[in-house]
C-alpha positions as CSV (number, residue, x, y, z in Angstrom):
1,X,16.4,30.2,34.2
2,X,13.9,28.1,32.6
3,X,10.9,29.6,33.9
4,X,12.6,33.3,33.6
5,X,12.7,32.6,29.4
6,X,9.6,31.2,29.9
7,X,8.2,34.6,31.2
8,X,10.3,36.7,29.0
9,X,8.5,34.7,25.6
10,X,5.4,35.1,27.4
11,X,5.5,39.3,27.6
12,X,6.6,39.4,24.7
13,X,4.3,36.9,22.7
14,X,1.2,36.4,24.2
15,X,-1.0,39.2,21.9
16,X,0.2,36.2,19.1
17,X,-0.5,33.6,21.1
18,X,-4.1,34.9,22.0
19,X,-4.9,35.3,18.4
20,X,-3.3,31.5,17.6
21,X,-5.8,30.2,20.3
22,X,-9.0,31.8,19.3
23,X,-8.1,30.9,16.0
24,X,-7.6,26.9,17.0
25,X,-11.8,27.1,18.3
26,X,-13.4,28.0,15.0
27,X,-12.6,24.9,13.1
28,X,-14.2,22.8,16.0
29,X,-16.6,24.9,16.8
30,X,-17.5,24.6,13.1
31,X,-17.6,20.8,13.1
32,X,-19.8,20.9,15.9
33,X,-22.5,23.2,14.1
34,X,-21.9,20.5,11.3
35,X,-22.9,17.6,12.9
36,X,-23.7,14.4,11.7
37,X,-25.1,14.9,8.2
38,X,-23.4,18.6,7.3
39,X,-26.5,20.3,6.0
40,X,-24.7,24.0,6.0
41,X,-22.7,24.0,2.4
42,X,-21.6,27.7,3.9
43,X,-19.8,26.3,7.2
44,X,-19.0,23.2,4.8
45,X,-17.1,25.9,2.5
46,X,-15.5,28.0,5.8
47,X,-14.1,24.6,7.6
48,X,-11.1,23.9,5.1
49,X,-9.7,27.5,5.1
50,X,-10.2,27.8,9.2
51,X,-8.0,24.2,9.9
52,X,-5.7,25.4,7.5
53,X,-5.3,29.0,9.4
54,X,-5.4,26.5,12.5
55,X,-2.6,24.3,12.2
56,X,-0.4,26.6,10.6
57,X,-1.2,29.5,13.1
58,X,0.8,27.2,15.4
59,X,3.8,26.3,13.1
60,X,4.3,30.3,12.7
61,X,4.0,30.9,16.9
62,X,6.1,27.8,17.3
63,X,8.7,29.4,14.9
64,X,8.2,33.0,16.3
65,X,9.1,31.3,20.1
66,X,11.9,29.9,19.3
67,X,13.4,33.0,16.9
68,X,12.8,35.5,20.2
69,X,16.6,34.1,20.8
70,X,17.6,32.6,17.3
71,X,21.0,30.7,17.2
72,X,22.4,31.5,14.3
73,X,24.3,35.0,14.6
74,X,27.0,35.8,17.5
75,X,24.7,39.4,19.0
76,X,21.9,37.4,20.7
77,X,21.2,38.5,24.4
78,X,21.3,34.7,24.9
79,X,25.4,34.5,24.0
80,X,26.3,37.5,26.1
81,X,24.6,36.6,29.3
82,X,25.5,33.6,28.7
83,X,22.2,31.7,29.4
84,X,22.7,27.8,29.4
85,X,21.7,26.4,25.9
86,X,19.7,23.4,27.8
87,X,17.4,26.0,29.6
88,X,16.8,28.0,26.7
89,X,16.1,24.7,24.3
90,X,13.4,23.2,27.5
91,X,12.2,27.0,27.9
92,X,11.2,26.8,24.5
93,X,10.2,23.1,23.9
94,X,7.4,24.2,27.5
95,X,6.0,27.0,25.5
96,X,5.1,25.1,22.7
97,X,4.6,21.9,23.7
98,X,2.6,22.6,27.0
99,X,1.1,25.5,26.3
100,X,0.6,26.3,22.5
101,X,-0.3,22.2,21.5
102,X,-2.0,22.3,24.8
103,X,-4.7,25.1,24.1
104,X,-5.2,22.6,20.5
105,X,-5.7,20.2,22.5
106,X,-8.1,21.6,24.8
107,X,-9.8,22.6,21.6
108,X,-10.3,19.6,20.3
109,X,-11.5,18.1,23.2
110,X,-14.1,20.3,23.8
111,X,-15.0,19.0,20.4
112,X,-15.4,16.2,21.2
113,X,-17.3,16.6,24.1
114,X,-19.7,19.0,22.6
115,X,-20.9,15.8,20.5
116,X,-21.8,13.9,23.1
117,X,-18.6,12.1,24.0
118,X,-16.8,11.1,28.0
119,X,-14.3,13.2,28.9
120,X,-11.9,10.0,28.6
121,X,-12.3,9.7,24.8
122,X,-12.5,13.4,24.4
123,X,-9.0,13.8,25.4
124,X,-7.9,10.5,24.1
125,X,-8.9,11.9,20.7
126,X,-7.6,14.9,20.7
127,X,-4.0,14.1,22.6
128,X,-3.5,11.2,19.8
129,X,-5.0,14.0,16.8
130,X,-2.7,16.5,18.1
131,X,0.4,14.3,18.4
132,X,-0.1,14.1,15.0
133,X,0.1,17.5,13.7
134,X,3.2,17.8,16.3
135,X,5.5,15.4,14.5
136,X,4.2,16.2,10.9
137,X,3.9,20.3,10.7
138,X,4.9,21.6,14.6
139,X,8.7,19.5,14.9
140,X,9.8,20.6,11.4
141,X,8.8,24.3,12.2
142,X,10.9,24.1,15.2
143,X,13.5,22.7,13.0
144,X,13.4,25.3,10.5
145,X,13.3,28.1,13.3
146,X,16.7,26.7,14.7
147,X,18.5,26.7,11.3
148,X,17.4,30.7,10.4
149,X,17.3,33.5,11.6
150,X,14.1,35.2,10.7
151,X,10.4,34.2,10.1
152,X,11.3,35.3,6.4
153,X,13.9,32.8,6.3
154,X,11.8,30.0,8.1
155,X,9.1,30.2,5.3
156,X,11.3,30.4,2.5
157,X,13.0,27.3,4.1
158,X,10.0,25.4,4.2
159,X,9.1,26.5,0.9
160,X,12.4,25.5,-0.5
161,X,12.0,21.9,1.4
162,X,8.7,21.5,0.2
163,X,9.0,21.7,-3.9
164,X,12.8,20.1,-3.6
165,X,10.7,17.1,-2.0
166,X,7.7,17.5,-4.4
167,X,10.8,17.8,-7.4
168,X,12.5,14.7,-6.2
169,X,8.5,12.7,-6.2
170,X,7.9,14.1,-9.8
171,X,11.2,13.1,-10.9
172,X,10.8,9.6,-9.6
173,X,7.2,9.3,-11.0
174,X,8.6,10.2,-14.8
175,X,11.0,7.9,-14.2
176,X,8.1,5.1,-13.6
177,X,6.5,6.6,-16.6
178,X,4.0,8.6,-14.6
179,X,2.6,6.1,-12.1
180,X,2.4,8.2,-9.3
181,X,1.2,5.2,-7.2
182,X,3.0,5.1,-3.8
183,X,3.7,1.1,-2.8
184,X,1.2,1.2,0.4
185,X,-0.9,4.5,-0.6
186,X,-4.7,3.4,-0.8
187,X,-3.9,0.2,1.5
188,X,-4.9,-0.5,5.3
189,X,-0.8,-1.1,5.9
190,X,-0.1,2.9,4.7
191,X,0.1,4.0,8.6
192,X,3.8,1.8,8.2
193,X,5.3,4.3,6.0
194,X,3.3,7.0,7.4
195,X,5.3,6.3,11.0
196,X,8.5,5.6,9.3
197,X,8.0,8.8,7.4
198,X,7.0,10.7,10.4
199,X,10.0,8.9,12.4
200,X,12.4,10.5,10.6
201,X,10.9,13.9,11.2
202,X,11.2,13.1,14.3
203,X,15.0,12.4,14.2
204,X,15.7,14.7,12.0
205,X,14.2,17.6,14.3
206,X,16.2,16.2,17.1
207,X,19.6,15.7,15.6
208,X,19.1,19.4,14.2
209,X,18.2,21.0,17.7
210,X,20.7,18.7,19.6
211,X,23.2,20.6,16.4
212,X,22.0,23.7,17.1
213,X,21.1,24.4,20.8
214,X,24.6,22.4,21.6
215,X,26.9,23.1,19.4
216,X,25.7,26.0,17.4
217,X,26.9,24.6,13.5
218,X,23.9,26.3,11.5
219,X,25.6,25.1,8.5
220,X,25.6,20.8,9.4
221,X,21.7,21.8,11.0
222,X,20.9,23.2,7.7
223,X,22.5,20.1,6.2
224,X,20.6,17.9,8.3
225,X,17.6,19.5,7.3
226,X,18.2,18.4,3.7
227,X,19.3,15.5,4.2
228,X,15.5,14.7,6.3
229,X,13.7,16.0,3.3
230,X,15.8,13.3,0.9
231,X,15.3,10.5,3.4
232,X,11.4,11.8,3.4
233,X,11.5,11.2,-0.1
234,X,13.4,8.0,-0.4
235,X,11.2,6.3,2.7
236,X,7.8,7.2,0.4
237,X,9.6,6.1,-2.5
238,X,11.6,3.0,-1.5
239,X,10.2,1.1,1.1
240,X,8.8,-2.1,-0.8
241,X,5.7,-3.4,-0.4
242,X,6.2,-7.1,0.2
243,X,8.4,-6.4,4.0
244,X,5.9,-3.8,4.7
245,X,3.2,-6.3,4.5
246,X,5.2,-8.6,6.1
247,X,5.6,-6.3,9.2
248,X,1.8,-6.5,8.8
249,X,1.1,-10.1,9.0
250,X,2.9,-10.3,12.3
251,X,0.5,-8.0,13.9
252,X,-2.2,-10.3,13.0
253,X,-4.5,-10.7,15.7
254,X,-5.6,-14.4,14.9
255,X,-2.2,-15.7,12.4
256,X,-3.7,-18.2,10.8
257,X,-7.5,-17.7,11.0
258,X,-7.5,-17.8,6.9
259,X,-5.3,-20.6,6.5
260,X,-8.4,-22.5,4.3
261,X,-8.5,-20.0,2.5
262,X,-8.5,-21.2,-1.8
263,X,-7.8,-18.9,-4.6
264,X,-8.0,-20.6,-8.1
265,X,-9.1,-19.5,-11.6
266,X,-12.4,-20.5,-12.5
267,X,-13.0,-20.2,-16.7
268,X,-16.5,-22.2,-16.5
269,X,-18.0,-18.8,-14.7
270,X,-17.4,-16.9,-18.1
271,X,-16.4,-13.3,-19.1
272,X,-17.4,-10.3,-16.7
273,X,-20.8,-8.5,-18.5
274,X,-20.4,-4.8,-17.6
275,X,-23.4,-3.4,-15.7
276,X,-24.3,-0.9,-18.9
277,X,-24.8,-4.0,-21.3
278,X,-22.2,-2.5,-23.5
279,X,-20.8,-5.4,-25.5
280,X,-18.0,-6.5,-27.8
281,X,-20.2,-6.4,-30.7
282,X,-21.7,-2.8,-29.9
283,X,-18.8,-1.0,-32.4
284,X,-19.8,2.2,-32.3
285,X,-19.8,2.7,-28.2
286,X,-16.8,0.3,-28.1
287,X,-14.8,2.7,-30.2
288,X,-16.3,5.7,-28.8
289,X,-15.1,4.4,-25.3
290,X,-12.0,2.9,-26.0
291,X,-10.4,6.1,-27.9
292,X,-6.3,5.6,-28.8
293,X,-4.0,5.0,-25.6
294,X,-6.9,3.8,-23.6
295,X,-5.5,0.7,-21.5
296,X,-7.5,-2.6,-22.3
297,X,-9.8,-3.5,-19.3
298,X,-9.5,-7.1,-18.2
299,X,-11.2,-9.4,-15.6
300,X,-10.2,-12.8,-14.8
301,X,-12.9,-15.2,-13.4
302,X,-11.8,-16.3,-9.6
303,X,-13.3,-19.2,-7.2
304,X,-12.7,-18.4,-3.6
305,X,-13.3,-21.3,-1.3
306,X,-12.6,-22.2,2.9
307,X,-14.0,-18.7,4.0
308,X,-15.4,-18.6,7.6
309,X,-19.0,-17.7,8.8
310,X,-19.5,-13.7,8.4
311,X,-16.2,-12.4,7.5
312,X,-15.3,-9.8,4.5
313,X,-12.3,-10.8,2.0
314,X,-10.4,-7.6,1.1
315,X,-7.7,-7.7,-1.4
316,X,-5.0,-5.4,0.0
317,X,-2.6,-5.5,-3.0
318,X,-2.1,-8.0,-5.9
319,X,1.0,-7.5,-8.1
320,X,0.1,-9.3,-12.0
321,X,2.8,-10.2,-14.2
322,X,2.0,-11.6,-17.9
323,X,4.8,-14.1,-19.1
324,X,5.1,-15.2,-22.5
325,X,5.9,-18.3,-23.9
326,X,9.6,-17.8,-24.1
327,X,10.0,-17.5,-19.9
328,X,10.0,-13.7,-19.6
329,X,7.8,-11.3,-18.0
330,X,6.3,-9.1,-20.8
331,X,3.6,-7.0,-18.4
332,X,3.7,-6.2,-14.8
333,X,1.1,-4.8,-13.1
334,X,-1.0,-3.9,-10.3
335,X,-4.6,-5.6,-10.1
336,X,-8.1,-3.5,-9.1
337,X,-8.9,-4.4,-5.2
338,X,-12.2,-6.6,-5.0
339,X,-14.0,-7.5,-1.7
340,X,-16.4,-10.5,-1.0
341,X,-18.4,-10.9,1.8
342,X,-19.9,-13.4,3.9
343,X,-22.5,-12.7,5.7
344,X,-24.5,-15.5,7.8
345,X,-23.8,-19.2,7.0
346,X,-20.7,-19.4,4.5
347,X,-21.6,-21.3,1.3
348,X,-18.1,-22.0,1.1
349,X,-17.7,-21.0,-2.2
350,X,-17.7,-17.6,-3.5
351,X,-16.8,-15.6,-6.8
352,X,-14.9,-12.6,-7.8
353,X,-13.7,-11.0,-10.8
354,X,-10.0,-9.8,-10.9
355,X,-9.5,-6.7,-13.1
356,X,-6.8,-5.1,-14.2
357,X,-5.7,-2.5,-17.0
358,X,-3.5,-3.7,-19.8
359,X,-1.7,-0.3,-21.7
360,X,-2.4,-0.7,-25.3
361,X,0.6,-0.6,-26.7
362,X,1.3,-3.8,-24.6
363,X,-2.4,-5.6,-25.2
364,X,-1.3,-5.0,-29.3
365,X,1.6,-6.9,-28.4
366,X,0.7,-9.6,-26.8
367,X,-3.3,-10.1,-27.6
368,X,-2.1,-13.0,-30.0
369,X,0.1,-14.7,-27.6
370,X,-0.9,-17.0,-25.3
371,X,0.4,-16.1,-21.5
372,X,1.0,-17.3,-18.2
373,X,-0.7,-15.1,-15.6
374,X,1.1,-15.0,-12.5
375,X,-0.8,-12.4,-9.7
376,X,0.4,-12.0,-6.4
377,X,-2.4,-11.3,-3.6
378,X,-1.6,-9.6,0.0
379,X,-5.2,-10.2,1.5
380,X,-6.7,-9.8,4.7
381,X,-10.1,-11.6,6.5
382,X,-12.3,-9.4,8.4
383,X,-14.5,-11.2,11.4
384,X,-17.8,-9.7,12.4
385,X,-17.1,-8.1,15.7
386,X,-20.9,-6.7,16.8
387,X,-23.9,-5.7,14.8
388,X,-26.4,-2.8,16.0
389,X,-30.0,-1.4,14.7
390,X,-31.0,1.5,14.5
391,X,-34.8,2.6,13.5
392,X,-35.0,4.0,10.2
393,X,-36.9,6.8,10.3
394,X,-35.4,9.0,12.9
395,X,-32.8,7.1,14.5
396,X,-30.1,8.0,17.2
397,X,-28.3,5.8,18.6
398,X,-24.8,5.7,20.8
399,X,-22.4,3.1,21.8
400,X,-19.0,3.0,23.2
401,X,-18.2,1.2,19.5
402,X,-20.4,2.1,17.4
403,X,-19.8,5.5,18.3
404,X,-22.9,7.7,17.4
405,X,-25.1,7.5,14.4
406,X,-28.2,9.1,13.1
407,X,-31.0,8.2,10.3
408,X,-32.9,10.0,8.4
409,X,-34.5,10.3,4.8
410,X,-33.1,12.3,1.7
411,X,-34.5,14.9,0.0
412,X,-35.8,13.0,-2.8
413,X,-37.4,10.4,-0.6
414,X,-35.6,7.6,-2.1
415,X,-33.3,6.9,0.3
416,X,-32.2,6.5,4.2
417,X,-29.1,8.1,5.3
418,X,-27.4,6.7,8.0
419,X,-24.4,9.1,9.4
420,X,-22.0,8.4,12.1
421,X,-19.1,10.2,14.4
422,X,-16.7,8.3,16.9
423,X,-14.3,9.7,19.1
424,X,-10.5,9.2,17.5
425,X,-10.5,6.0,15.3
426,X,-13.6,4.3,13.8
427,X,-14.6,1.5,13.0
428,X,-12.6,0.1,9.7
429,X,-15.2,-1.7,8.4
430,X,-19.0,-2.5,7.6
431,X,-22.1,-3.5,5.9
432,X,-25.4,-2.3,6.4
433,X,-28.7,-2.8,5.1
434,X,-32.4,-2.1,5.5
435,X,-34.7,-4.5,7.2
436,X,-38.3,-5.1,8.3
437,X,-38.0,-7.1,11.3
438,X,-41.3,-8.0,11.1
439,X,-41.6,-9.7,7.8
440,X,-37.9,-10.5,7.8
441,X,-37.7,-8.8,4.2
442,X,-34.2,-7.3,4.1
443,X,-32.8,-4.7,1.1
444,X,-29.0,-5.3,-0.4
445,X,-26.6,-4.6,1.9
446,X,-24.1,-2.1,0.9
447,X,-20.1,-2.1,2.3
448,X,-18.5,0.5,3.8
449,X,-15.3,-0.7,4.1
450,X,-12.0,1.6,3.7
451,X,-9.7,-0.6,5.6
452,X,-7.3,1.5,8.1
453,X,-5.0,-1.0,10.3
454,X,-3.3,1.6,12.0
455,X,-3.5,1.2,16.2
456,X,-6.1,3.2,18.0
457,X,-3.6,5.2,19.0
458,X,-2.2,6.4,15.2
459,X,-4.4,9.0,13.4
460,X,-3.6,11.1,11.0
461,X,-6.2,13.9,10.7
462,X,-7.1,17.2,11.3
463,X,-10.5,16.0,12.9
464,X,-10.2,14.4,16.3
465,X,-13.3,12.3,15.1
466,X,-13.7,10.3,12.3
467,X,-17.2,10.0,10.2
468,X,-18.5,7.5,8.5
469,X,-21.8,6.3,6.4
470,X,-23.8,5.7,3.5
471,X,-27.0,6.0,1.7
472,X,-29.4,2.5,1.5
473,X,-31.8,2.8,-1.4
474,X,-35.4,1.8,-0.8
475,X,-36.8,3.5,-4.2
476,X,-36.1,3.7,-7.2
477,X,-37.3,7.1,-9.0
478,X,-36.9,5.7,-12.5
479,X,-39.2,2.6,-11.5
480,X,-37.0,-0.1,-12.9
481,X,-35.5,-1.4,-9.7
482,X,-38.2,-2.7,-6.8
483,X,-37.3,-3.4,-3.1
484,X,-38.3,-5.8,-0.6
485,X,-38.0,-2.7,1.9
486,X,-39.9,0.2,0.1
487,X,-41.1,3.3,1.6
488,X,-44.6,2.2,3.4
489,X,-42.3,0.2,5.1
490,X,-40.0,2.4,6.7
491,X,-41.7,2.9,10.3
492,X,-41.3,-0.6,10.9
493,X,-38.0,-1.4,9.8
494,X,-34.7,-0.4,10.9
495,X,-30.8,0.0,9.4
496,X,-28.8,-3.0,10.6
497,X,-25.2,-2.2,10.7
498,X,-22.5,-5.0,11.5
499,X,-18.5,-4.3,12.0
500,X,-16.0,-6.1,11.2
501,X,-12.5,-6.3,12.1
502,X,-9.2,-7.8,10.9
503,X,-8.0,-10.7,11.9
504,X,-5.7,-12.2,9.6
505,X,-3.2,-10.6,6.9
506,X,-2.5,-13.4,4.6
507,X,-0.6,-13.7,1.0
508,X,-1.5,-16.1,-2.0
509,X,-0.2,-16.8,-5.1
510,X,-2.3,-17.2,-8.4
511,X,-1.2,-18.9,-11.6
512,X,-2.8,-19.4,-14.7
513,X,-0.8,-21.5,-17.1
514,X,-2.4,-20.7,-20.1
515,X,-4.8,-17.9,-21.2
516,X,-5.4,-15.2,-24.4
517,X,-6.1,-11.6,-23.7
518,X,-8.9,-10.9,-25.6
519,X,-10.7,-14.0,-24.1
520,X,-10.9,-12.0,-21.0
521,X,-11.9,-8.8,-21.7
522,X,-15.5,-7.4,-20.4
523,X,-19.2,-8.1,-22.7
């Protein structure tokens, strides 16, 4: 009976399903025109429109499948037959998951093949891409289908789901005063509540099918379907940060590998001078930059000792309170991320500056008190993993890590660009520079770190590869700035990029027993 619904969805559906699969080629037939370096603003423009048409093409035929026998209603051809209700659920469930996802998938993978990838990390990429979009658009479609009895009704469901969710986000954001700041949004640890978000879509879908297909109770599935989009909202909203971390650490790959790690304030290195040169006594730009209800800018002087040979500190989070003299917390906030780097020999002692935005109603507070700063930090140490070169002018190079990059010059003939692909997850981060190997003259090395500690497996993208890259600067077209690397150069020399990896997901506390406000603030 299966196979016979199977058929049945196929004769009826398959002028829809033709379209849905043409449609799923153009955005990967797009990226593959694209390239490396994205030179056609025109494709660049068409790309966002066609994934959209893409992905939801899918939800619609996913929703259209499962409505040719809807449950709610007692004159389906289903009820009178009586087909089983676990051949018609698994009828439906192998036209969309086999073969609807599985033309995206073939998609994508001929995506990735096109640009120059093995057939194993072509469908690698695209199964885990594809799973994906599954769990976060094609599961709740199915849902939705379930629960109504028309297309109509589907996407005036979703629409309902969506801005009751999006009401329930902005109502919780007033109540923080606007801080629309999510607790692990911007971190490496966000896959956590990405999963637990996308686990219960998951459960959701399946207690409302197992409601639907088995019992037939529209009215609990419809409920059920609510109750998801609350639990959505409370697992984006609610989950803290400190567990979630925690969950983190324990999937350290070396536990312990930053245990020398030192953190301490460090007043002898002075107040942060802001690249401009703008200063305290400059009035006129000071006022002119810090209009009414601007939040005071402050950086605290740090000394960070015991880091290892090439490694990268990131700060994943750090949590400042401000705690006047009386005992009580009169400021909490969240601290600017800073990164330093250690590349070759450690000097085993390094400096940062930790900033963070006071409102002004509280800096005209408290700028006459003197505080105790307490900051917690959730950091992690990155290890160099493998370093590559690749020539300058011209350069193409592939590895199974390094995926593949390119080089080449900008228009303006100032500087290099290097541009990369891999298949499914790339590297989380870098540093690369321009060197002449033959003088052993190197230019600053820039990062290009945007720290991701989700598995290999976990992706959450429309693209089935991820890009990555940067421009290194050899000239400077104003004259002011002169490198050790400059244009003559360039045929000789090559763009040295090194990866790094996590190894260690580490907290540390900070306290300052004694500081003033204004004491702090940038020249």
């Amino acid at each position: 009976m299966v196979w016979h619904i199977f058929k049945k969805d196929w004769k009826l559906l398959w002028p829809f399903f033709l379209a849905v699969a043409v449609v799923q080629f153009i955005p990967a037939a797009i990226r593959v025109k694209l390239g490396l370096f994205g030179e056609d603003p025109v494709l660049g423009y068409v790309l966002i429109p066609a994934t959209v048409v893409a992905i939801f093409g899918v939800a619609f035929l996913a929703a259209a499948i499962v409505q040719q026998d809807s449950i709610p209603g007692v004159r389906q051809d289903w009820l009178v037959r009586p087909v089983r209700r676990r051949d018609l659920l698994l009828a439906k469930l192998l036209f969309i998951l086999v073969l609807v996802e599985g033309t995206a998938i073939a998609a994508a993978t001929l995506q990735v093949l096109e640009s120059g990838f093995s057939l194993h990390q072509s469908l690698s990429a695209a199964f885990f891409q594809n799973l994906f979009l599954i769990s976060a658009i094609t599961l709740p479609a199915i849902a939705l289908a379930s629960a109504t009895k028309t297309i109509v009704e589907c996407v005036i469901g979703s629409i309902v789901a969506y801005l009751g969710g999006a009401a329930i986000l902005i109502a919780f954001a007033a109540a923080r005063g606007g801080d629309e700041r999510l607790e692990a949004a911007g971190t490496g640890s966000w896959w956590i509540m990405q999963s637990a978000v996308l686990l219960v879509i998951l459960l959701g879908t399946c207690f409302v099918l197992g409601t639907q297909y088995l019992y037939r109770r529209t009215a609990v599935a419809r409920g059920s379907i609510a109750l998801s989009c609350v639990l959505f909202v409370a697992v984006l909203e609610f989950l803290p940060w400190k567990p979630l971390f925690a969950f983190q650490q324990h999937l350290s790959s070396q536990p312990g590998a930053a245990h020398a790690m030192t953190l301490s304030f460090d007043a002898a290195l002075g107040k942060y001078h802001q690249p401009s040169g703008i200063t305290l006594s400059d009035q006129e730009l000071w006022e002119r930059l810090h209009k009414p209800g601007t939040p005071a800018e402050l950086f605290l002087p740090l000394s960070i000792s015991g880091l290892p040979d090439d490694s990268i500190l990131k700060t994943d989070k750090s949590e400042v309170r401000l705690i006047s003299a009386n005992g009580k917390v009169a400021y909490r906030g969240v601290g600017e991320y800073f990164e330093v780097r250690e590349e070759g020999a450690s000097n085993r002692q390094s400096t940062a500056y930790q900033e963070f935005d006071v409102p002004e109603t509280v800096y005209s507070r408290l700028k006459s008190q003197t505080l105790r700063v307490e900051i917690d930090y959730s950091l992690t140490l990155f290890r160099l993993e493998t370093a590559f070169g690749i020539p300058a002018l011209g350069g193409d190079l592939r590895s199974p890590r390094l995926g593949w990059c390119e080089t080449q010059m900008n228009e303006s003939g100032s500087a290099i660009e290097l541009r990369c692909m891999q298949a499914g997850k790339g590297p989380t981060c870098g540093t690369a520079f321009l060197e002449n190997p033959s003088t052993g003259m190197r230019n600053p090395g820039l990062s290009i770190c945007d720290p991701d500690y989700a598995p290999r497996f976990i992706r959450s993208d429309v693209d089935p590869t991820s890009h990555y890259g940067l421009n290194l600067r050899f000239r400077d077209p104003s004259g002011l700035t002169q490198y050790p690397v400059d244009g003559p150069q360039l045929p000789k020399s090559q763009v040295v990029l090194r990866l790094y990896e996590p190894q260690d997901h580490f907290t540390r506390q900070l306290t300052i027993p004694a500081i003033s406000l204004p004491d702090w603030e940038s020249k």
